[in-house]
C-alpha positions as CSV (number, residue, x, y, z in Angstrom):
1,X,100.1,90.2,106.8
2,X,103.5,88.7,108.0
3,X,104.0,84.7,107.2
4,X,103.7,83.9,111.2
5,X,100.3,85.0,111.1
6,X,99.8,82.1,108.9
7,X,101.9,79.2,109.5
8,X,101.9,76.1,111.1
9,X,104.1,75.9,114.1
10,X,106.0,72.7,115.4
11,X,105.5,71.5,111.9
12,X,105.9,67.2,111.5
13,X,110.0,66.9,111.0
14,X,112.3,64.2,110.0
15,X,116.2,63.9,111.1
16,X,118.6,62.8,108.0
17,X,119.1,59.4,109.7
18,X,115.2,58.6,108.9
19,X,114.5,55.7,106.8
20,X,112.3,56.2,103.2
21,X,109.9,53.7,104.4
22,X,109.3,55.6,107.8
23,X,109.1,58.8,106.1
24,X,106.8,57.2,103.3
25,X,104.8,56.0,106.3
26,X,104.4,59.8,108.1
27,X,103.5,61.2,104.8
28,X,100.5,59.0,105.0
29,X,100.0,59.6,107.9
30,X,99.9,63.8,108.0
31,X,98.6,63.3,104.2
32,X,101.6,65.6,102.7
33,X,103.6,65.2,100.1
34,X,106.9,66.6,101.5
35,X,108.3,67.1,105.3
36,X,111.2,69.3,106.3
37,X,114.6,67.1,107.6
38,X,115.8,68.8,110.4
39,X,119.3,68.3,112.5
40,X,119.2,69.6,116.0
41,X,116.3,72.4,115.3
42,X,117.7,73.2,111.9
43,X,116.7,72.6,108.6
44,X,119.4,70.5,106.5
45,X,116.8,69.8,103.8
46,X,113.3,68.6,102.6
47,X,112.1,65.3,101.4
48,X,109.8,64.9,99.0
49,X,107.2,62.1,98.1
50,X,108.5,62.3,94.5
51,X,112.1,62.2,95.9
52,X,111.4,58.8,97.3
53,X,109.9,57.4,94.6
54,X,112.3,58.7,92.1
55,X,116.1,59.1,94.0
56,X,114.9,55.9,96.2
57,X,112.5,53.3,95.4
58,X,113.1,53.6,91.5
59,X,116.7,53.9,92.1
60,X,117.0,49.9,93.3
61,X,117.2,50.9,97.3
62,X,115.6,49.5,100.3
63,X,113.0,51.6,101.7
64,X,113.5,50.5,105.0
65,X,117.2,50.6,105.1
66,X,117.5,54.1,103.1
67,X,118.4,57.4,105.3
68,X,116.6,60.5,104.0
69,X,120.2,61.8,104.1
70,X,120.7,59.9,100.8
71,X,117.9,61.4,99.2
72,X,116.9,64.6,100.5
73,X,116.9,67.8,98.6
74,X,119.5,70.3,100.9
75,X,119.6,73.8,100.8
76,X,115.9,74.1,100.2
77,X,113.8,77.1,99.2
78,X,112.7,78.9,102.6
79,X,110.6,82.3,104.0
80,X,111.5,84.0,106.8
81,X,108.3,84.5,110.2
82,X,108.8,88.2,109.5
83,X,108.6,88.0,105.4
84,X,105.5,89.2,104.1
85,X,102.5,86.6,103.1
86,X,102.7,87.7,99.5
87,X,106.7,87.4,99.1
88,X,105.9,83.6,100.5
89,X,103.0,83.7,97.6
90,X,105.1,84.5,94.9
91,X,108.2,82.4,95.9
92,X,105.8,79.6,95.6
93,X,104.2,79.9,92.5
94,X,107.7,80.8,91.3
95,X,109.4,77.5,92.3
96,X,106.2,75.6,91.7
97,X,106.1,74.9,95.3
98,X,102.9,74.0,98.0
99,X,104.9,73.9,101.2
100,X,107.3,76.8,102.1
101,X,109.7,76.0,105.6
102,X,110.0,79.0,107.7
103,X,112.3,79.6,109.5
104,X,114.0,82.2,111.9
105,X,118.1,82.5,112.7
106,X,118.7,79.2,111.0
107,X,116.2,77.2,112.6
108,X,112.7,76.0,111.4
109,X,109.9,77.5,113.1
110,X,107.2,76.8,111.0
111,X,105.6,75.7,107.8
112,X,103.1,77.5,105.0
113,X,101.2,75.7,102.9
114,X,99.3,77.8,99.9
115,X,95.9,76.2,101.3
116,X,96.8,78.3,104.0
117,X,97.6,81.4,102.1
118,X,94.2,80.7,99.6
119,X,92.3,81.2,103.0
120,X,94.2,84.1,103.7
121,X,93.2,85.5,101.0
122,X,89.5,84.4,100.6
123,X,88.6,86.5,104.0
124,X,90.4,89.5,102.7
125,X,88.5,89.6,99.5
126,X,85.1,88.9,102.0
127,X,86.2,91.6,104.3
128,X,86.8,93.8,101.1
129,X,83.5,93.3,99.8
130,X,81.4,93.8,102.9
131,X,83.3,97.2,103.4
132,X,82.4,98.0,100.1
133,X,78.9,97.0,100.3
134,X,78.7,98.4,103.4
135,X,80.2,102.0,102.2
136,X,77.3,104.5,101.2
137,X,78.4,105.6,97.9
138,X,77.3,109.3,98.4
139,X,78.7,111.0,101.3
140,X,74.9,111.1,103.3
141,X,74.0,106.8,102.6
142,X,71.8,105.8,100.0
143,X,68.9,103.8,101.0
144,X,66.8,101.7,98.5
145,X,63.2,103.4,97.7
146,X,60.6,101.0,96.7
């Protein structure tokens, strides 16, 4: 399963010129904890609630004066559409990670969250189980005798 078949499109975006406080206020909004930062259709970073707290608020700045520029994490950790759902699995647990930005030529396209992924995964297992229940384990079908 590719990472497309998964992910959120036209995920919720910030530009670098964002304030903390408006940020603060979208993560509240969409209930996440971190939202891409994105500069004419490209990602330039990713701000998280813990970056706020901890590079802004804690810091001495004024929420509603402080860009997102100032505070975002740049270069962050991406997945490409056509990467495979367990490559996005595994860079996630590696980098301790619940949102992964996708993105395609440069540009964000889309975003994966591992609730996504657990889903994923729960109707695979299903789908495995019901063909296995479903498989006659001799070659001519069993049926149960009473």
């Amino acid at each position: 399963m590719k990472v497309r078949e998964l992910m959120t499109t036209e995920p919720i975006t910030v530009e670098p010129d964002t304030t903390l406080g408006e940020v603060a206020t979208l993560m509240k909004q969409e209930d996440c904890g971190s939202i891409p930062v994105v500069e004419a259709g490209r990602l330039v970073g990713i701000v998280t609630d813990r970056d706020i707290v901890i590079r802004g608020v804690a810091g001495g700045t004024d929420p509603k004066t402080q860009r997102v520029s100032t505070i975002m994490s740049a270069d962050p950790v991406t997945i490409g559409a056509d990467d495979d759902v367990t490559e996005a699995e595994k860079v996630m647990a590696d980098r301790q990670i619940r949102r992964l930005p996708v993105i395609e030529d440069g540009r964000l396209v889309g975003i994966i969250v591992t609730a996504q992924i657990a889903r994923a995964d729960d109707k695979r297992k299903v789908g495995e189980t019901l063909r296995e229940i479903s498989e006659p384990t001799s070659g001519r079908g069993s049926h149960a005798r009473g």
